[in-house]
Structure formats: structure tokens, C-alpha cells
C-alpha positions in Angstrom: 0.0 0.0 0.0 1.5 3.2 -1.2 -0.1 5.9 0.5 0.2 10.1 1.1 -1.0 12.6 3.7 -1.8 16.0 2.2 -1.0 18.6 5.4 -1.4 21.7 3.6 -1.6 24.3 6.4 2.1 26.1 5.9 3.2 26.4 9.7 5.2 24.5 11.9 2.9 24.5 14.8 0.1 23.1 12.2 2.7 20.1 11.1 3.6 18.8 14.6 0.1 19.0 15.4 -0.8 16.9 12.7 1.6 14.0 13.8 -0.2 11.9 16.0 -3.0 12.2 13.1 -0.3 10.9 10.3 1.0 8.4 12.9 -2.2 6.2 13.0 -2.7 6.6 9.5 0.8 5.6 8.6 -0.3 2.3 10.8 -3.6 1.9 9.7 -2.1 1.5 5.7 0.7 -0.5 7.5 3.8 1.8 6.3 5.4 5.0 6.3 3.7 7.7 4.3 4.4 10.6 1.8 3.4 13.9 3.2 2.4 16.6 0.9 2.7 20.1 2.7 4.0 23.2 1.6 7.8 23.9 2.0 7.3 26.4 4.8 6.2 23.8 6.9 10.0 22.8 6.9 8.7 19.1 7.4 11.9 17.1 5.9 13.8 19.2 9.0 10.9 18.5 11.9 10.3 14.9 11.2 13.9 14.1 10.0 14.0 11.2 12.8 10.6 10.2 12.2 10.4 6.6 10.6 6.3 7.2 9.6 6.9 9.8 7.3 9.1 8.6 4.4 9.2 11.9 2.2 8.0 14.7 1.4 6.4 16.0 -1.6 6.1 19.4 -1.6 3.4 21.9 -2.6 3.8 25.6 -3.5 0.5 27.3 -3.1 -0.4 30.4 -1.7 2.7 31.5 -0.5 3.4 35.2 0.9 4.8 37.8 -1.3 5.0 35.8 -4.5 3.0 33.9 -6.9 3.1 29.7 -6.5 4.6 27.4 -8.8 2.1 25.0 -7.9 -1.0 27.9 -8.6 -2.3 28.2 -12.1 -0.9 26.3 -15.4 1.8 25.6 -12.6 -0.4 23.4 -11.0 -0.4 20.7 -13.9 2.9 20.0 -12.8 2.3 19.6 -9.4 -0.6 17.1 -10.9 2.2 15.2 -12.6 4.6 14.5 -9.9 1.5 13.4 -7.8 0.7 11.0 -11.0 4.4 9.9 -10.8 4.1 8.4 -7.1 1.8 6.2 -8.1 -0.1 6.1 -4.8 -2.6 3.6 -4.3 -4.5 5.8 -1.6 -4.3 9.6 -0.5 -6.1 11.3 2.6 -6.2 14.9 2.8 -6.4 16.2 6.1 -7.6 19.7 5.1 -11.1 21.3 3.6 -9.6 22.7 0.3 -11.6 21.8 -3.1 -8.7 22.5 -5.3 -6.4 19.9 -3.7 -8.9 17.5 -4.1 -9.5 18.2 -7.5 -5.4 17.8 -8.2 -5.8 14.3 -6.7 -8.7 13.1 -8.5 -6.7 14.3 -11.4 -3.8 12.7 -10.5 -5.3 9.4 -11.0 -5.2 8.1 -7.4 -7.4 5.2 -6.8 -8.5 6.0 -3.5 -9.7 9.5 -1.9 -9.9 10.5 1.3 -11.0 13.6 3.3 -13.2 15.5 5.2 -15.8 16.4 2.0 -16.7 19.8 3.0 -18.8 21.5 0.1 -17.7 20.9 -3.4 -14.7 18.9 -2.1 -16.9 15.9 -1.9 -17.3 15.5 -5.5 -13.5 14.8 -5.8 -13.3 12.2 -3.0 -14.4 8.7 -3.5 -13.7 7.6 -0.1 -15.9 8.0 3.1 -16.3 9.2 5.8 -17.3 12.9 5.4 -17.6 15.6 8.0 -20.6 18.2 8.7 -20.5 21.3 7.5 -20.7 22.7 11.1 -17.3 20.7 11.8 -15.6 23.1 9.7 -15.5 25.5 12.5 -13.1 23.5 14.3 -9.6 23.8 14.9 -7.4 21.9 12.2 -6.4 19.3 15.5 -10.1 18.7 16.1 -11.4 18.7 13.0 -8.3 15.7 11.9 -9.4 14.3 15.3 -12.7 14.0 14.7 -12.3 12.5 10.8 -10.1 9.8 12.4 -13.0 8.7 14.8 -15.2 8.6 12.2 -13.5 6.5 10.0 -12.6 4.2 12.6 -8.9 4.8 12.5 -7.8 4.3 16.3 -5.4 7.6 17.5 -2.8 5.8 19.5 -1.2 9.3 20.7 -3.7 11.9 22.3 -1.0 14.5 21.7 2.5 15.1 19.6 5.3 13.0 20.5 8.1 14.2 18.2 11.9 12.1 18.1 15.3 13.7 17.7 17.9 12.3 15.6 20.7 11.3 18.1 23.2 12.9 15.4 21.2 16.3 16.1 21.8 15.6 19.9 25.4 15.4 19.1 25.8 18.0 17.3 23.9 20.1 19.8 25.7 19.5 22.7 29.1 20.0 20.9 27.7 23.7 20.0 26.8 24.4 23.3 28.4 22.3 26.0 27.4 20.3 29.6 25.7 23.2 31.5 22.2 23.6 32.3 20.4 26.1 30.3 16.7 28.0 29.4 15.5 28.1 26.4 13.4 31.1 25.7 11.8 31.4 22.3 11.8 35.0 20.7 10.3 34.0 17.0 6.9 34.9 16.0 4.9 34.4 12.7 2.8 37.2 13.7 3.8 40.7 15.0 0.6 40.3 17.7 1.7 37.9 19.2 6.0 39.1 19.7 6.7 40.1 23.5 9.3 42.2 22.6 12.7 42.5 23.2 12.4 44.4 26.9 10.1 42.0 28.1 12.7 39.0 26.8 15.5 40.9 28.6 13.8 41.3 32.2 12.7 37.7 31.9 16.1 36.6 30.8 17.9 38.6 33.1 15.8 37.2 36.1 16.1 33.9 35.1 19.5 34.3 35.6 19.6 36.2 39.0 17.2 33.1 40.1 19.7 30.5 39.5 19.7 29.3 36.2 23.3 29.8 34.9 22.4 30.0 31.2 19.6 31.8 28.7 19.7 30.6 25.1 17.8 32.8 22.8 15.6 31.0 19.6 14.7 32.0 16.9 14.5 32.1 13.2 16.9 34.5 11.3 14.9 37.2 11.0 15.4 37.8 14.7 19.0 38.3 14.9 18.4 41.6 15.6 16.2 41.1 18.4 18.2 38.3 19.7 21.1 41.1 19.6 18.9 43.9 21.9 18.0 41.0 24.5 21.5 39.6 25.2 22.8 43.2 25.4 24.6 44.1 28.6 23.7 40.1 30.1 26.5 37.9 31.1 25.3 34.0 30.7 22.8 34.7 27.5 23.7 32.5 24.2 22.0 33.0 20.8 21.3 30.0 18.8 19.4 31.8 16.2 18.7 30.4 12.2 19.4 26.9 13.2 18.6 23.9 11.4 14.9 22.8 13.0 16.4 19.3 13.7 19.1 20.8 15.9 15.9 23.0 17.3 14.3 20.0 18.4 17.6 17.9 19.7 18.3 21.7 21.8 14.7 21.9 23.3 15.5 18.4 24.5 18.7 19.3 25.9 16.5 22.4 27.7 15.4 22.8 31.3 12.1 24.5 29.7 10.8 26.5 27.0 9.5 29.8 27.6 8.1 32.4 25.2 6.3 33.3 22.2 3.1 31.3 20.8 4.9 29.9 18.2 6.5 26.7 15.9 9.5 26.2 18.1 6.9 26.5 21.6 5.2 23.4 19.8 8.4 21.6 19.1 9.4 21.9 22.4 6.2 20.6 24.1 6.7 17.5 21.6 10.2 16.6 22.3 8.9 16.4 26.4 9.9 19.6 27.7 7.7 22.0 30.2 6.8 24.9 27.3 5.2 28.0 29.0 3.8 29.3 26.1 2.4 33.4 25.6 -1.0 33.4 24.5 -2.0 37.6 24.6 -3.5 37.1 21.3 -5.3 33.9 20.7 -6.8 31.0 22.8 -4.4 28.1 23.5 -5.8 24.6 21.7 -4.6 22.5 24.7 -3.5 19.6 22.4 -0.6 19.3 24.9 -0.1 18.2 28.2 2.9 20.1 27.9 2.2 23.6 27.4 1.4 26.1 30.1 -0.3 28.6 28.4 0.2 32.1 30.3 -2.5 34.7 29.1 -3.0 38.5 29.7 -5.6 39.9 32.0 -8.8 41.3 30.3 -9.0 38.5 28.0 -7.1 37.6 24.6 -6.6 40.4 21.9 -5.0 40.8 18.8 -4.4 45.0 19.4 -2.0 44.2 22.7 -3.0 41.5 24.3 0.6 39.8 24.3 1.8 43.0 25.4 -0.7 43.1 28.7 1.1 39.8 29.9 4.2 40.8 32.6 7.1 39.6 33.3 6.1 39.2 36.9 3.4 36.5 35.6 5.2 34.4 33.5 8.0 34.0 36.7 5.0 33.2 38.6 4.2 30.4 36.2 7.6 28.8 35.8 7.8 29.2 40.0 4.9 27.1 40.4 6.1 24.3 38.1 9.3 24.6 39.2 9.4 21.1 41.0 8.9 19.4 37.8 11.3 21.0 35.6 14.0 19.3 34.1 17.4 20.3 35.7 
């Protein structure tokens, strides 16, 4: 049985926390699986030690500040390739009409997915979902396909590995000594805490005990990661990494603390306490893992992430502290 998963939602958040949901499907086909997903999603770095997901076949649609290859005459090659794998059954864990279309055009025997409006008449596979369910977050609305179509969920949250080799390399980069991790990237600019906050936090981590700060992020933070270390003995930027050595450094971690974002998600996955800032939007609780700290006066998109203080989020990590990793 040759069989893909179509994850197109661009994030990294969305891809880990779609992994339990490709997990049972890559055991209910009996093999690891393709998944389709848009290069953002950086899923060849994320699941690099994760024996259910064979490959990657990736989609270029809707991207930000550029037209798609995949969008338009474009998207007849993007047909072809899928042709090419020859898969003997696709499920598409997403309500779009037009990637249903490309895999009924594609050729692929059998069809999966959640048949929201039109998307049904390119499926040939039940079950399908109501159109109410389409209100549901991505996590509940895979969830809640699986059930229906009797495919068991053997992990009620993400459970992500790390390649030992990452570990390796991670601990020759950084060394022995315990360390935070506190993650500075953000997809949105809603829901950034802001370099001030980050340096208060970072320097009172330090005055608390904890002899080392590492700063995360993607490279488009340099800069920030530059004004939070500023002046602070004990903070280390690991910033533009590869997201496989992301993952093998949360595990190396005491905690995660910081933005709602990819690398809060990885973190939570690989085990670690995550206290995650939600100012903006309300936390899914898909993990055990994730302490979600939130502003007073409710979440908001026009400064809630700025309403949450520094004084709280010490609060959080002095309550857990017990159970932290050390």
C-alpha cells in the first residue's frame, strides 16, 4: 500500500500537530507515508528522525509575497509528480476543493477527506464531515475524521523524536551546563513580547539560578536576539538553526518559555515544560505540555501579548518549578 498525507496548512505548529493524526494513518495503511505540505512547513527538518513519514512532496501554493509554482498552469505539474508516485490511496487532512481536484486528477485510486462542500465531489472515499465541523480547529477537525472513519489515535498528543546525530551536534555547539531556552520568534507581530520583556525575563532567570539563557529563533530575529542579550552575562543566541538541531536543543533544555509559536510546539513535543504566551489567541490544549500564560482582560489581537508581565510568566515557571528538568 503506497499511500500520502496532504497537510497543507504552511506552519510549523500546524505540522507537529498533525503528527499523531499521520501516525495512525501511517499504521492503519501498514507503512510510512508521503506527506504533501507546503515547504514552509520545513517538514523534511521537523520529522527528519521520524520513521512514519518517508518523504516529502512538496506543494507551492499560496505563499506570501510571491505567486506559486504549484498555482495556475503551474499546478499541472504539481498534478504530474503526484501522477508519478503512483499512490494507491491519499487522505487529505484539510477542507480545500482544489487539492482534491489535483488528486482526483492525478489518477489516485482512492480518496480521502473531510468532504466539506464541493470537495466531496472529488473524494471517493468516506467518511465525510458536517459542514458545522468546519469550525473546528485543524487538530479537532483531523481528530474527529479519524473517529469517524474508525482509524484508532494511538497518541492523544504530539510525541516528536530527535535524531541522536542532532543531539550530538547540539551538545558540541553548546556544552554540559544547564540552560533555558526562551523562544523570541513569532509568525505574527501580535503575538512578539518584545525585546524588553525577553531581557527582564532573561535577566531574572539568571539572577534566580539558572546559569544559562539561550535565545531562539529564526533569522529574522537576529536583531532582536542582539537587543536582548545586550549588557547580560550568561545569554547565548542560537538563532537560524537547522529545526532538527531545534528539536535535539529543546530536548537538551530545562524549559521552553516564550512566544506562541512553531518552536513553543516543538518543544512541548520533544517532552519539555513549554510556557507558552498566548495575549493574542486562545491556547488549543492539544498538549499536556504547554502552560499557556495569558493576559488579563482576555485575549486580543491589538495588545494583548503586550498586557502579559514579566512578573506572571515568573510566577508560572515558580509554580512548576518542582517538575522542571534540571
Amino acid at each position: 500500500m503506497k499511500a500520502a498525507v496532504v497537510q497543507p496548512l504552511p506552519g510549523i505548529g500546524d505540522t507537529i500537530w498533525h503528527l499523531p493524526h499521520i501516525r495512525a494513518i501511517a499504521a492503519h495503511v501498514g507503512g510510512p507515508v508521503t506527506l504533501v505540505t507546503k515547504p514552509r512547513s520545513a517538514a523534511d527538518q521537523i520529522f527528519s528522525a521520524e520513521t512514519t513519514v518517508s518523504d516529502c512532496l512538496w506543494i507551492d501554493r499560496n505563499p506570501e509575497n510571491r505567486p506559486g509554482k504549484d498555482e495556475g498552469l503551474g499546478a499541472l505539474g504539481f498534478i504530474a509528480r503526484l501522477r508519478a508516485r503512483r499512490f494507491d490511496r491519499i487522505y487529505l487532512l484539510h477542507h480545500s476543493k482544489t487539492l482534491a481536484l489535483y488528486t482526483a486528477l492525478a489518477g489516485i485510486p482512492e480518496r480521502y477527506g473531510y468532504g466539506f462542500g464541493i470537495q466531496k465531489l472529488f473524494l471517493n472515499r468516506g467518511p465525510f464531515l458536517a459542514p458545522p465541523d468546519l469550525r473546528l480547529h485543524p487538530f479537532r477537525q483531523a481528530t474527529l475524521w479519524l473517529q469517524r472513519a474508525g482509524i484508532p489515535l494511538q497518541e492523544g498528543e504530539p510525541i516528536l523524536p530527535i535524531a541522536e546525530t542532532a543531539r550530538r551536534a547540539v551538545r558540541e555547539r553548546i556544552g554540559a551546563a544547564p540552560f533555558v531556552l526562551i523562544g523570541i520568534g513569532s509568525s505574527e507581530p501580535y503575538k512578539q513580547w518584545g525585546a524588553q520583556n525577553f531581557a527582564a525575563l532573561a535577566e531574572a532567570l539568571l539572577r534566580a539560578g539558572w546559569p544559562r539563557v539561550l535565545l531562539v529563533g529564526g533569522p529574522a530575529e537576529a536583531g532582536l536576539a542582539e537587543a536582548i542579550a545586550a549588557g547580560l552575562t550568561g545569554v547565548v543566541r542560537a538563532i537560524g538553526w537547522n529545526l532538527g538541531e531545534v528539536a535535539a536543543l529543546c530536548g537538551e533544555s530545562a524549559f521552553y518559555v516564550g512566544n506562541d509559536t512553531g518552536v513553543m510546539n516543538i518543544a512541548a513535543a520533544v517532552g519539555r515544560q513549554t510556557f507558552g504566551m498566548f495575549g493574542a489567541t486562545e491556547p488549543i490544549a492539544h498538549s499536556t505540555r504547554i502552560v499557556p500564560i495569558e493576559p488579563p482582560g482576555g485575549y486580543e489581537k491589538d495588545g494583548g501579548t503586550a498586557r502579559i508581565t514579566v512578573d506572571a510568566v515568573l510566577a508560572a515557571i515558580e509554580a512548576a518549578r518542582g517538575t522542571l528538568a534540571v
